[in-house]
N, C-alpha and C positions, 0 to 999 in steps of 0.2 A: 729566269731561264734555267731552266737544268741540261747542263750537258754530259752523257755518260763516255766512257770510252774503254773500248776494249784490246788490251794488249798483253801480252805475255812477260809484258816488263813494268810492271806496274809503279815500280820505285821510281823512273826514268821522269814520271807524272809530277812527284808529290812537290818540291822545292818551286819549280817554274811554277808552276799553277798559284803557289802561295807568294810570290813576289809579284815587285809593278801592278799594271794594270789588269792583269787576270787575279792577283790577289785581293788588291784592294775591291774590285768589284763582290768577289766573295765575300769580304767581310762585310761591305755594304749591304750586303742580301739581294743583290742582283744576279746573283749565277752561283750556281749549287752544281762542283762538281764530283762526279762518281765513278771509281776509276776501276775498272772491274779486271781481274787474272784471270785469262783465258783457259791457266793449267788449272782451275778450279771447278772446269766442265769437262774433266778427262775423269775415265774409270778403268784407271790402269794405275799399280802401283811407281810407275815411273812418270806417272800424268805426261804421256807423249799426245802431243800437240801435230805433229806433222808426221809423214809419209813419202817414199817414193812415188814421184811421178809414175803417171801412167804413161805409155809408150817409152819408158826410158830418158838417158838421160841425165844431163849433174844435177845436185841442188835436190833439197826437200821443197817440199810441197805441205801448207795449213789446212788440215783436213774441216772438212766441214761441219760435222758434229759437237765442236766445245764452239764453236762461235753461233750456231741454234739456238743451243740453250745458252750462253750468255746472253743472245739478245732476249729472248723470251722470260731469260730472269728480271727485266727491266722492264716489261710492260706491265700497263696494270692487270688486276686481275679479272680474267677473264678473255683475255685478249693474248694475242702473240707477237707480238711486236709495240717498244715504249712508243709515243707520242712522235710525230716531226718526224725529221730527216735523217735518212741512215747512210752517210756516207763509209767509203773503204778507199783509204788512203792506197795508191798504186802509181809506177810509172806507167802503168800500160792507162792510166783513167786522162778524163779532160783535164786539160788545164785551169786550177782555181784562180780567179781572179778576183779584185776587187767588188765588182756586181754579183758574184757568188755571196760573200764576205755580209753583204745588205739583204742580200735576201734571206740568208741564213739566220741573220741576225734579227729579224722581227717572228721565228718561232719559238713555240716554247718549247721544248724539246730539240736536242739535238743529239744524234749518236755517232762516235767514229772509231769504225774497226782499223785495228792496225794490221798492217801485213808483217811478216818475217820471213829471212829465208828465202828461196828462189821465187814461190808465188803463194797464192790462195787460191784453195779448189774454186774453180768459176761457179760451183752452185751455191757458193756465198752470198758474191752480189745479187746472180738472178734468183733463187728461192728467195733472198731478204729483202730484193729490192733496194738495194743499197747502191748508190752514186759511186761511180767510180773516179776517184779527183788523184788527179797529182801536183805539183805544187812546182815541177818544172821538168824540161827536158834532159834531166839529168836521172840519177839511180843512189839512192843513201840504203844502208846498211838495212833498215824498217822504217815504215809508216810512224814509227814514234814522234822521228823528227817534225815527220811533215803537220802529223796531229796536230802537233802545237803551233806551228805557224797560222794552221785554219783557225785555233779555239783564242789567239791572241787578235786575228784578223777581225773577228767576229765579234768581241766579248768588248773590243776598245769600241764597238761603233752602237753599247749597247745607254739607250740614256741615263746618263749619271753617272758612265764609267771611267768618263774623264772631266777635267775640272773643265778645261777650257777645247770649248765643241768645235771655234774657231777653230783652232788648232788641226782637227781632226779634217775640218774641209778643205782644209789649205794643200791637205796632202796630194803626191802623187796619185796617180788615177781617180782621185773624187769626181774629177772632171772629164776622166778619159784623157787624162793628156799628166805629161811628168809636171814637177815642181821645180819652182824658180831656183836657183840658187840662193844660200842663207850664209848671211855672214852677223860676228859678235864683235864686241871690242876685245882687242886693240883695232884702234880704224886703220895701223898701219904693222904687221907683221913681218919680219924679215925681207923686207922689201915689197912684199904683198899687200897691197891697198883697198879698202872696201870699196869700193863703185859709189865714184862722188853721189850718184842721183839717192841711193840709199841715204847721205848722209846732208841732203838739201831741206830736209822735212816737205817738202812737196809733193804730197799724199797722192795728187793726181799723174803726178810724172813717175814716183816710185810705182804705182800702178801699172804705169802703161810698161816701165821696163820689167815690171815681175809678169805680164805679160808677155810679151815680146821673149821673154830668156825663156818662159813655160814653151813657150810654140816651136822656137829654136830645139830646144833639147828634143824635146819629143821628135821632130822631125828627123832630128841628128841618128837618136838611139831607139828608138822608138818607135820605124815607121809602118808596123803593123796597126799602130792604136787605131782605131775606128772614128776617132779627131781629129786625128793629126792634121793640122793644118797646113793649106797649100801656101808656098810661098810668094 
């Protein structure tokens, strides 16, 4: 998989991407990434990136000409736009969730613009056709952060990128529904005790309660999932 992405802060990329599981997957040859400087499609000696909004108003605004041609420097020749999917990380976009994450995850090609600053001309997404995602009901400084939560979300569920795939199913929302509680040793903590059934080896009884605490939570915290189970 190659994932490109485009931002204004390109250093913000280089260390995350090369540790854990977005690193190790790189060295594996499983995901080749490319991390493009948006000030490198500006033709002004000051390589400005943004503008005042139109109708006024606080906050700049990322003009839409260096993110064109950044994308269009990424596709193959001939063409105007790279391969796959072109997301733009936004608080105003859908919310990414895990079935994003899977579907993302079996292209080969993936690109993600980052925003800055108050917005992005809207003839970004609609000329590029680019998905508008956000990553929660909240608001971060730019799309950097959120970049990297999609390109980790994505790149762990890619095959071979982790050792143990177990692992990976166990997690919250594989199921649509949260994860059990996890406990290690010490079986007994500052008065904190593991949950005798965890510690009976009774594979079918620890089952039914790593069920039972999944359906609990979720219900608890949870009760938009599309699982959630009734009581």
């Amino acid at each position: 998989m190659r994932i490109n992405v485009v931002t204004i802060f390109p250093e913000f990329f280089r260390e995350p991407l090369a540790i854990s599981i977005p690193g190790r997957a790189a060295a594996a040859g499983l995901v080749e990434y490319r991390v493009v400087d948006l000030r490198e499609f500006t033709h002004d000696r000051h390589r400005t990136v943004d503008d005042y909004p139109y109708g006024g108003g606080a906050g700049m605004v990322l003009k839409p000409e260096p993110f064109y041609e950044a994308v269009e420097s990424l596709a193959p020749e001939g063409r105007e736009r790279p391969d796959g999917k072109l997301l733009l990380m936004s608080a105003r976009g859908r919310r990414f969730t895990h079935d994003d994450a899977v579907r993302l995850s079996v292209e080969s090609e993936l690109t993600v613009l980052c925003g800055h600053y108050k917005d992005v001309d809207q003839r970004v997404p609609d000329g590029l056709e680019a998905e508008e995602v956000s990553v929660g009901d909240f608001v971060l400084s730019g799309g950097e952060v959120a970049a990297l939560c999609v390109i980790d979300a994505v790149v762990r569920l890619l095959p071979g990128a982790m050792s143990d795939h177990e692992s990976a199913s166990s997690d919250s929302f594989y199921e649509g529904r949260l994860s059990p509680p996890s406990y290690t040793r010490p079986a007994e903590y500052r008065g904190m005790t593991v949950p005798e059934v965890l510690r009976s080896g009774d594979h079918a009884r620890i089952e039914e309660w790593r069920r039972r605490e999944s359906e609990r939570l979720t219900r608890e915290r949870r009760p938009d999932l599309p699982s959630v189970p009734a009581e």
